[in-house]
N, C-alpha and C positions, 0 to 999 in steps of 0.2 A: 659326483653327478647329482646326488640325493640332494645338495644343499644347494647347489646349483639350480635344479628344479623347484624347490623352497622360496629360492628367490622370486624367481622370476612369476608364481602363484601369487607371493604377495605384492608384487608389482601391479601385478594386473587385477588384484581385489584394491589397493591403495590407489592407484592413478586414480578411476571415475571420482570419489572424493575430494583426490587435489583436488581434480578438476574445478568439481561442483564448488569447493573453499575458495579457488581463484576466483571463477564469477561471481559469487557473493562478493568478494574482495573488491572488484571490478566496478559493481553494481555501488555500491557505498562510495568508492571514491567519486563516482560520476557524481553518484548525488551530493557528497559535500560539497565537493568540486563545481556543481554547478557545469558540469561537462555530458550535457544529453546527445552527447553525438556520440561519444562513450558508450553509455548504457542503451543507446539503439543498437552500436556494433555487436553487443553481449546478445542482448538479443535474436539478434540475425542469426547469429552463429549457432545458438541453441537449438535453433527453430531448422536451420538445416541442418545438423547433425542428431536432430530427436532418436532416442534408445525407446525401448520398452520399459525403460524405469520410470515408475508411476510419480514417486518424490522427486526425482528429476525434470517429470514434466509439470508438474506442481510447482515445483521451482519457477519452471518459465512463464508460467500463467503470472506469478505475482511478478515476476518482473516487465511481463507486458500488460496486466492491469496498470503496475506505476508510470509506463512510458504514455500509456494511453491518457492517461490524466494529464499527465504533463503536456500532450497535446493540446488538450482541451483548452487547455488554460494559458497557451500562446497561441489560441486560436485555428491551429494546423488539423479542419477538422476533418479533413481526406486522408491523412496522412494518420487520426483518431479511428477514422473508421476501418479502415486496409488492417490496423494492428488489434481491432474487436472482432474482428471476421477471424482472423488465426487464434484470440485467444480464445473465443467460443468452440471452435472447433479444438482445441486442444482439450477444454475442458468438458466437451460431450464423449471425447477421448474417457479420461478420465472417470467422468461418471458411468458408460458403461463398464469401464474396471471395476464398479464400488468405490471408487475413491474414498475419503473421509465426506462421509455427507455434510456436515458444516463445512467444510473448507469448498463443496462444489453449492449449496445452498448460498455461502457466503459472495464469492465471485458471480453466481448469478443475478446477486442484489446492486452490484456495484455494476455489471454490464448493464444492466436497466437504467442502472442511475447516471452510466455515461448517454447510452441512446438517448434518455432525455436533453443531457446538454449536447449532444447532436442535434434533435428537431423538440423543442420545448413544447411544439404544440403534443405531443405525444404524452407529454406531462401527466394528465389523467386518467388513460389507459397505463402506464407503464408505472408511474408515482407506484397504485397500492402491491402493483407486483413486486420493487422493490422493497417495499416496507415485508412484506409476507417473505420473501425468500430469509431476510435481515431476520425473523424472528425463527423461520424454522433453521436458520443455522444453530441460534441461540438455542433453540429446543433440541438437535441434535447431540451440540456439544456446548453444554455451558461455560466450560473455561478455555472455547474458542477465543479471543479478544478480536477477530477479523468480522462477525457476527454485530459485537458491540458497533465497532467502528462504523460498521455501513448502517449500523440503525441513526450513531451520530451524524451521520453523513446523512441522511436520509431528513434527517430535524433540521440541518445546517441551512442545507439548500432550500430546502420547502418553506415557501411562502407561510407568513405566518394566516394569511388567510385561510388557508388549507390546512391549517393543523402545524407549523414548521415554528420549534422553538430552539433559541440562541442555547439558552439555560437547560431545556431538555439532550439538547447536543451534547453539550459539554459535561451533562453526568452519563450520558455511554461511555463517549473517550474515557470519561474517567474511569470507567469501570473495566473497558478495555487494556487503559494503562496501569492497571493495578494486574490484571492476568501477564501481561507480557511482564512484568514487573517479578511478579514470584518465579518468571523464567526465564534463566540466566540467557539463554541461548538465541532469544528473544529482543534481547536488548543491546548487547554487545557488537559495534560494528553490523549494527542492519538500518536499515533504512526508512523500515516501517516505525519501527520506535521513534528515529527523528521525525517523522513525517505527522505520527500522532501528536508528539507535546508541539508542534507545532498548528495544528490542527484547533486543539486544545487554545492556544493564543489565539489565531486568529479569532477563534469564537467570544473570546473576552475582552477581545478588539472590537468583534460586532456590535457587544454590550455597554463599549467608553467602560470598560473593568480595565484601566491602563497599566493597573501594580498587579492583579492577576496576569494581565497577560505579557508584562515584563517579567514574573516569577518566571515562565513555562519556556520563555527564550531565554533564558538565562540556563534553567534546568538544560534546555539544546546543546547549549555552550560550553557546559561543562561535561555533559557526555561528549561532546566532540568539538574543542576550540576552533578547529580547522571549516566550520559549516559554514561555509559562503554565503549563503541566501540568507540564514539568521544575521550574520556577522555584518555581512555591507549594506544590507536591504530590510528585511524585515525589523528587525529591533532598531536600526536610527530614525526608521519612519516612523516608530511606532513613538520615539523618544522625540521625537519633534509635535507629534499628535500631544503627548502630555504637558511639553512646556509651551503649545499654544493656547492651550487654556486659559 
């Protein structure tokens, strides 16, 4: 009966982990895959079955920060906003727990920076809130890399009129992809890794830098052969950009 009771303890401490391994699991295939009706399903699921578990719902915030991007970026901005409304509330969740203050300073930088590409004109009012959230991440926790990223992100988009540079972008990422880099756990079958060295290309795309930003889809590639979006789309376009010159 003792060993019996044994088990069934470590079932119930071991399941929420499968759990949470499969949607990471999930989440990555969508994204090689290039299957976002995948990674919206993960989503939903999480989001109706929310626990009290503070890293659990951390979890879902960055997976619905990535979906909300991905919105953005086929245009679907009702569908952008419906999935910023849950993840703001998840992470005011959150920061009333104490969460890790860079990880809620850092998501607040990148919800500012989606609300801008929802109404651009809001650009000047919300632009330096962005940038300020991006730095007191970094002042929270310096070997955050999510801090880095939204300060590159923050250069990427921004008008160079306004202070926004290609080159200044691209030494955040870089500096982000050196932290996730020294962590194994980090890089391994996640998607934010692929999402940065991509990141990272496109910015040396912005620059006509064609052999840097060949290097960083290549770098993709060899973390994961299988990445759709590098594999069929980004690097032939980017290979037809250099041999039109």
């Amino acid at each position: 009966m003792e060993r019996k009771t044994s088990i069934i303890v470590l079932v119930l401490v071991v399941f929420p982990l499968l759990l949470t391994a499969t949607e990471k699991t999930r989440i990555y295939q969508a994204y090689i895959h290039n299957r976002m009706q995948d990674w919206k399903a993960v989503i939903d699921e999480m989001e109706n079955h929310k626990t009290n578990d503070a890293e659990r719902l951390a979890e879902l915030v960055n997976y619905q920060y990535g979906y909300i991007g991905y919105c953005l970026g086929v245009e679907k901005d009702q569908e952008a906003r419906d999935y910023l409304e849950k993840a703001e509330q998840n992470l005011e969740v959150l920061e009333d727990e104490e969460y890790q203050p860079s990880e809620i300073h850092a998501y607040k930088s990148a919800f500012y920076g989606f609300k801008i590409g929802l109404s651009p004109i809001k650009a000047p009012i919300l632009g330096p809130k962005s940038v300020k959230q991006a730095e007191l991440a970094i002042e929270a926790d310096p070997t955050n890399p999510m801090g880095y990223v939204q300060q590159g992100n923050a250069q990427f988009y921004m008008p160079p009129v306004f202070g926004g540079s290609k080159t200044e972008a691209i030494e955040k990422f870089g500096k982000a992809l050196q932290l996730m880099s020294e962590n194994g756990e980090l890089v391994e079958n996640d998607w934010n890794y692929l999402s940065l060295l991509v990141l990272i290309a496109q910015s040396y795309e912005e620059l006509e830098k064609w052999e840097e930003a060949e290097s960083y889809y290549m770098q993709a590639l060899a973390a994961e052969p299988d990445f759709k979006w590098v594999k069929d789309e980004l690097l032939p376009r980017l290979i037809k950009k250099k041999n039109d010159e």
